[in-house]
C-alpha positions in Angstrom: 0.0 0.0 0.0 3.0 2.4 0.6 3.9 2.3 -3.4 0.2 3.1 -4.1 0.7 7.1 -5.9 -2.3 9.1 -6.8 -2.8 12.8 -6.8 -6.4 12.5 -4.5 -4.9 10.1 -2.2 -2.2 10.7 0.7 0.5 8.6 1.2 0.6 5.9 3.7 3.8 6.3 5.9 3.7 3.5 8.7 0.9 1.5 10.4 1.3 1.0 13.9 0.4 -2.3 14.9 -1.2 -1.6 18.7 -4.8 -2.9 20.0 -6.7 -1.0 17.5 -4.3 -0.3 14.5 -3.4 3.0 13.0 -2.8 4.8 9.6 0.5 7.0 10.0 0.0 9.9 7.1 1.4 13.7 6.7 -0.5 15.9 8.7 -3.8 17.2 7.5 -4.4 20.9 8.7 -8.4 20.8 8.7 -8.2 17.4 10.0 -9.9 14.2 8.7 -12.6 15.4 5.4 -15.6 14.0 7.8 -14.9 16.5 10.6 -14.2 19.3 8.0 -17.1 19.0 6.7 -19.5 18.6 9.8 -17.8 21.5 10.8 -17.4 23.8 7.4 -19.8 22.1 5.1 -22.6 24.8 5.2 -20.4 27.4 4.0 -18.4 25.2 0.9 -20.4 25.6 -2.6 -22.0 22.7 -3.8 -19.1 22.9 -6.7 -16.8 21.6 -3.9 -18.6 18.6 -3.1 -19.0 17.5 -6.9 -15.7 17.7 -7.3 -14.4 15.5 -3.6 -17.0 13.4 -4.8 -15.2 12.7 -8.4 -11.9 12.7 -6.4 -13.1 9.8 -4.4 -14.8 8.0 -7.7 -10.9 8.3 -9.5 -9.3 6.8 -6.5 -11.8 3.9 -6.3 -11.7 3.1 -9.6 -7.7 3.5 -9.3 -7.3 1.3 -6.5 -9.9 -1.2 -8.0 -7.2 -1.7 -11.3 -4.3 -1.6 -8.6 -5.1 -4.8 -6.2 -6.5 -6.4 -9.8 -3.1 -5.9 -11.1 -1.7 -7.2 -8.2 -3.9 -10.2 -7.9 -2.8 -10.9 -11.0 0.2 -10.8 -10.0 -0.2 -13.1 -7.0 -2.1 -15.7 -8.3 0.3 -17.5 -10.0 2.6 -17.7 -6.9 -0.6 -18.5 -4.3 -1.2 -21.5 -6.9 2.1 -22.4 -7.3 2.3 -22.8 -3.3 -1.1 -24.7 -3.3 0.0 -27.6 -5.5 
C-alpha cells in the first residue's frame, strides 16, 4: 500500500500495529474530510462537493485496477504454493 501514488490520495507512511491499528500519514491541517465538513460544510459551494466526490470515484476506480493488477500478479505464486 505504501507504493500506491495518486494525486487524491495521501500517502501511507507506517501503520502502527497496537490494540486498535493506526494509519500514520502527513498531517492534515483541517483534519480528517468527515470532521471538516461537519464542521465547514454549510459554507463550501455545492461545486466543492461534486468535485471531492469525483476525487473519491478516481481513487476507487484506481485502486480497483491496482489490487486487480496485483492479484494478478499473486495468483500465479498463491497457486504455485497450493500444488
Amino acid at each position: 500500500m505504501a507504493s500506491v501514488s495518486h494525486p487524491c490520495l495521501l500517502r501511507l507512511l507506517a501503520i502502527c500495529m497496537t490494540e486498535t491499528p493506526q494509519l500514520v500519514t502527513k498531517l492534515m491541517p483541517h483534519g480528517n474530510l468527515l470532521d471538516y465538513i461537519r464542521k465547514c460544510g454549510h459554507a463550501l459551494p455545492s461545486r466543492t462537493f461534486f468535485l471531492w466526490g469525483k476525487q473519491i470515484a478516481e481513487v476507487g476506480i484506481f485502486s480497483f485496477h491496482y489490487f486487480k493488477t496485483c492479484m494478478i500478479l499473486l495468483m500465479p505464486i498463491v497457486k504455485g504454493l497450493n500444488d
